[in-house]
N, C-alpha and C positions, 0 to 999 in steps of 0.2 A: 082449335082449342084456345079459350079466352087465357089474354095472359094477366099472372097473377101479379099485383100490384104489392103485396104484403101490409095491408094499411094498419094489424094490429099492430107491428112492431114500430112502422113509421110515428103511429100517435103516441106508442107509450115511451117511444124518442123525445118526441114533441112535447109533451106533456112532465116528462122529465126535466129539459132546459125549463118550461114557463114556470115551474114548480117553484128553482132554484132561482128562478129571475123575480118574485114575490117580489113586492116595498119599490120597484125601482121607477123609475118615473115615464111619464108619456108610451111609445109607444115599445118602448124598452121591457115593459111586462107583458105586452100582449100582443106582439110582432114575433114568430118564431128567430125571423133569418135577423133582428136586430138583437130580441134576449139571446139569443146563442151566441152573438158577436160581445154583447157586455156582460155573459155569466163567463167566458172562457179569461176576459181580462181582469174579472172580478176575484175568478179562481188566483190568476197570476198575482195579483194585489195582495189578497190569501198570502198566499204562499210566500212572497215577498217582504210581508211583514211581520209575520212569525217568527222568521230570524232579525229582522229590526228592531222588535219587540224588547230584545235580548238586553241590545247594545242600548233602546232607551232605558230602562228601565235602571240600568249598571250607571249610565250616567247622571240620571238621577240620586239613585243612591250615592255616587259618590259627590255630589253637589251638597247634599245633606251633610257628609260626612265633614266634610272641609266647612260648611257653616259651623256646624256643631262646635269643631277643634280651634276653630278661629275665635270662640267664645273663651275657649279654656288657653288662648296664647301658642294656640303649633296651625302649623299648616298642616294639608292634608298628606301632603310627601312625607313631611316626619315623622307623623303619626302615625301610617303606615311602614315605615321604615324600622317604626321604633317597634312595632307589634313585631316586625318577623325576627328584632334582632331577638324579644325577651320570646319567640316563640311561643305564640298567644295567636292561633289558628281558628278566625272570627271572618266570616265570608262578610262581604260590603253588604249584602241584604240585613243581615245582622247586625252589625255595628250602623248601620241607617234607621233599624225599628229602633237599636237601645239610645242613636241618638235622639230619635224623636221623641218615644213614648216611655221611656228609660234616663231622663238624664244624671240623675244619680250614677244609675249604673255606668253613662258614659262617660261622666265625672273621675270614676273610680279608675278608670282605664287607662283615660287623660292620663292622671296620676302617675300609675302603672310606669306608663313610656315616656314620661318626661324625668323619670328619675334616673 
């Protein structure tokens, strides 16, 4: 009895990594045993900076937030300081869009916690 090799399942394996291996260069899209080796570090990269992502994005906005304050005479420590004393519950994404595209409003706030 001939032995059974299983080749649909092998290709639609196969055909599964080169899928995910698309855009990448040389013979990294069109080598299984190389796209398998840089779709599984690609997935890792993935996954690795999804939660990075987090900690850029927070530090960004608070770089804004401290430009913004440093305009109206507080640092960023005050200014936050001074929001938790008067209990004024504004996430840093938030007070980052009202310092940019809001400064009125961020103005207002300023205000607010230096008094």
């Amino acid at each position: 009895m001939p032995r059974a090799k299983n080749n649909v399942a092998a290709r639609k394996r196969h055909k599964k990594i080169l899928k995910l291996a698309r855009g990448y260069r040389l013979g990294k899209h069109r080598l299984y045993r190389t796209a398998k080796d840089q779709v599984e570090k690609s997935l890792q990269y993935a996954y690795r900076d999804r939660r990075q992502k987090k900690r850029n994005f927070r530090r960004l906005w608070i770089v804004r937030i401290n430009a913004a304050c440093r305009e109206h005479g507080l640092t960023y420590s005050q200014f936050i300081h001074g929001l938790k004393e008067k209990n004024i519950d504004l996430n840093r994404k938030a007070l980052a869009h009202l310092a940019m595209h809001e400064p009125d409003a961020f103005k207002a706030l300023v205000e607010q916690v230096a008094k």
